[in-house]
C-alpha positions as CSV (number, residue, x, y, z in Angstrom):
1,X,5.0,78.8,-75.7
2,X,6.3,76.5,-77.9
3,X,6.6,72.2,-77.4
4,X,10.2,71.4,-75.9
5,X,9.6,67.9,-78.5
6,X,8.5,69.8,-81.2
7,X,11.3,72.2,-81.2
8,X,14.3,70.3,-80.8
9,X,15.1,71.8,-76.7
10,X,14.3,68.0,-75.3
11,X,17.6,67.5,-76.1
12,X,18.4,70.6,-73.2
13,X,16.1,69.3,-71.0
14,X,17.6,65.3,-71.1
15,X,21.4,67.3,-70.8
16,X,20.5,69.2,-67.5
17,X,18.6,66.1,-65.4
18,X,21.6,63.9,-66.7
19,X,24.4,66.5,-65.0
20,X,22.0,67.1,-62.1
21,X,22.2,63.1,-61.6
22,X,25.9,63.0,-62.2
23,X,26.9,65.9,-59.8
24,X,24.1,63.5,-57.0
25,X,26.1,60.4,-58.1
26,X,29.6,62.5,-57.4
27,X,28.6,63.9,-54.2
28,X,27.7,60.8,-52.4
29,X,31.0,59.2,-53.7
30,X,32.9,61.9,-52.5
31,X,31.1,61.8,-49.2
32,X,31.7,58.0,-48.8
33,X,34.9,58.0,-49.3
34,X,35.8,60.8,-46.7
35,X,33.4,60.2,-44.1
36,X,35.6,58.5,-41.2
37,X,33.6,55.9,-39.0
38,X,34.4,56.3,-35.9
39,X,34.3,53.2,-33.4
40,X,31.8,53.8,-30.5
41,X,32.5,51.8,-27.1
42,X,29.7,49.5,-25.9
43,X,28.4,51.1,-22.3
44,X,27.6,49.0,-19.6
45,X,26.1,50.0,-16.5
46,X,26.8,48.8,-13.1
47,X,24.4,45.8,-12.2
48,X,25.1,45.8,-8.9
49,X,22.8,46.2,-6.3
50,X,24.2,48.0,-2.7
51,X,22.7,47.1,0.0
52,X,22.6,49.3,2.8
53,X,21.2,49.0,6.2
54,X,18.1,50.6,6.5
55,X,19.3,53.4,9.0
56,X,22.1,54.8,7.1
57,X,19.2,55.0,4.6
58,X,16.7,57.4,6.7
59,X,20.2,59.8,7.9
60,X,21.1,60.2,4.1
61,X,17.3,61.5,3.7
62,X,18.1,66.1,4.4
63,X,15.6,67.9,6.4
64,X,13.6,69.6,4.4
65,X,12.8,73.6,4.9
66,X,9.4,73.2,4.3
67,X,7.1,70.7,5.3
68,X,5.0,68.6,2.8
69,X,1.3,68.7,3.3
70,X,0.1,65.5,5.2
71,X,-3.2,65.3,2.3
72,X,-2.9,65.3,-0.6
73,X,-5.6,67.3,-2.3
C-alpha cells in the first residue's frame, strides 16, 4: 500500500471531506429555510376547585361487583 502524501492522492482525499462538508453545509441551509415554525398555544388548566357537598360525593362512588378485602395482606 502506498502513502496517500507520498504519492500525490492527498490531494483526493482533501477534495472528497471538502464536498462531504459542502453537501452538510447545503443540507442544513436547505432545511432552515423550509422548515415552517409552527406557533404552539400556551395550555392552561382549570384552577378551580368545585366544591361539592359531601353526599353527592359518596352517590357518585358505583357499587362495585366484587368486594375488596377488608386486610390488606
Amino acid at each position: 500500500m502506498e502513502n496517500p502524501f507520498e504519492s500525490g492522492h492527498i490531494k483526493n482525499y482533501v477534495l472528497l471531506y471538502a464536498s462531504v462538508v459542502v453537501i452538510i453545509i447545503l443540507f442544513f441551509i436547505a432545511t432552515t429555510l423550509f422548515h415552517d415554525v409552527k406557533k404552539i398555544d400556551k395550555k392552561t388548566f382549570n384552577t378551580e376547585i368545585s366544591k361539592k357537598p359531601q353526599e353527592e360525593i359518596k352517590e357518585e362512588i358505583p357499587k362495585r361487583k366484587f368486594k375488596l378485602m377488608d386486610k390488606v395482606y
